[in-house]
N, C-alpha and C positions, 0 to 999 in steps of 0.2 A: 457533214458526213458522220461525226462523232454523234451527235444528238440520233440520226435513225438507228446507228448502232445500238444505242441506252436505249431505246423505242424497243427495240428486236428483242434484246437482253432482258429488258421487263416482261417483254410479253413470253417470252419463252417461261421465266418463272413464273409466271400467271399460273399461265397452261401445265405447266409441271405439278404447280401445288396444285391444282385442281385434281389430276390424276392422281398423285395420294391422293387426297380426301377420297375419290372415289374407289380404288381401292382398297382403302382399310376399311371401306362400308362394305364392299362387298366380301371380305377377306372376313370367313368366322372365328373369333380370338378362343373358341371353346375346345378343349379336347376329348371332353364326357359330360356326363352331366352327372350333377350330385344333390343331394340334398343332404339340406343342414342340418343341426340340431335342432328342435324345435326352442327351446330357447334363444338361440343365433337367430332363428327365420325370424322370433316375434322383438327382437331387439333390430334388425335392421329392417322389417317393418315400420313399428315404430319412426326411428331414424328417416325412412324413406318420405313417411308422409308428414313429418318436422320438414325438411325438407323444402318438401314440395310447397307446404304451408306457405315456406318464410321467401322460395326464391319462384315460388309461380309470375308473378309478374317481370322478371328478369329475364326469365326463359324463353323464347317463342311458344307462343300459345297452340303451337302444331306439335310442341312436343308431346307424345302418346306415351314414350314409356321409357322410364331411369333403370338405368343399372346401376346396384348398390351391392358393394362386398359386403355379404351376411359371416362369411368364416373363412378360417382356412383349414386346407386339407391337407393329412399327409398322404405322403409321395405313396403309401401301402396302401391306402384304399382307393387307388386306380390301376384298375386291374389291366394287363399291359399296357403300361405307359412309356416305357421306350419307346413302343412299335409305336405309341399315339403321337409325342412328343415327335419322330423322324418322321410322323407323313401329315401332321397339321402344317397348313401355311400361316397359322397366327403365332408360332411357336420361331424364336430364333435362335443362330446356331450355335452361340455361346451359352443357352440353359440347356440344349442337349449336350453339349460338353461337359455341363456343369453338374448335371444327372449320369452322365456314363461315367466322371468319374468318381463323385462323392456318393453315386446311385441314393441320391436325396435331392430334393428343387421345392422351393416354396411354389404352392397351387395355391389358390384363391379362390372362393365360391363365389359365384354371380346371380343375383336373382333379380328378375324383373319385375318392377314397379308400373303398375296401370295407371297414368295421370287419372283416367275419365274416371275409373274406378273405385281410384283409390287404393287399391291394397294389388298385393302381388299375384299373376297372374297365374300362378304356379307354385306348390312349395319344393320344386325340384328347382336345381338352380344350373349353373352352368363352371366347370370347372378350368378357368386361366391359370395360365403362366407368367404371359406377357399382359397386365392390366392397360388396359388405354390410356391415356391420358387426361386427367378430370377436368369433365370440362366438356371434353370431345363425344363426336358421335363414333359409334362403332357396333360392327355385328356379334351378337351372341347368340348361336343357337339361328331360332328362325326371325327372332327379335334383331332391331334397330336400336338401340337407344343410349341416349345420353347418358354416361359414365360419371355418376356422383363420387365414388373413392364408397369409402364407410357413412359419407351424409353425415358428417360432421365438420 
């Protein structure tokens, strides 16, 4: 009896972690969009296709597009960010705490990298709060992709 129980007990966390994963894919982590400095785009440019260079064979070869943080931003050039910050679902409730009371929150710029390409799909980027986790897949914008941190 014990052992179907551990049977049940695995499968239910199976099935649990599966739904994150598929949630945080479909959950967009962006609150604006923004673009970088053009020194920022062309240093984590740069960076993206070092990168990809060094870890394309590691990766699954379906992977199409890296997210790399090119910058960050401050909290004054998103223009209402409270109202963004309370009705994003990539956003959690301890940075809007953290924003209504220091009315300051680290943002971070997101730009996508085109494996097939090569270079980035866009010089506009995508502006987070909550980064992914490196490594992981997740939504930005209308993008999919793998979350390199800065591709260093």
């Amino acid at each position: 009896m014990k052992s179907s129980h551990s049977l049940l007990f695995a499968t239910g966390l199976l099935v649990g972690a599966c739904a994150q994963t598929e949630l945080s894919q479909r959950t967009d982590l962006s609150i604006a969009t923004y673009r970088p400095t053009p020194n920022a785009l062309a240093i984590a440019e740069r960076r993206a296709k070092q990168y990809w260079a060094k870890h394309r064979d590691e990766i699954n070869r379906g992977t199409r597009y890296l997210a790399i943080e090119s910058d960050t931003i401050p909290s004054a050039n998103i223009p209402d960010l409270y109202y963004r910050l309370t009705h994003s679902p990539g956003v959690n409730g301890s940075d809007i705490e953290e924003y209504r009371v220091n009315n300051d929150i680290d943002i971070f710029c997101i730009n996508i990298f085109d494996t097939r390409i090569e270079r980035f799909v866009s010089p506009q980027g995508y502006a987070v709060v909550d980064e992914a986790a490196r490594g992981s897949v997740a939504r930005f914008g209308k993008y999919i992709a793998r979350f390199i941190g800065t591709g260093e």
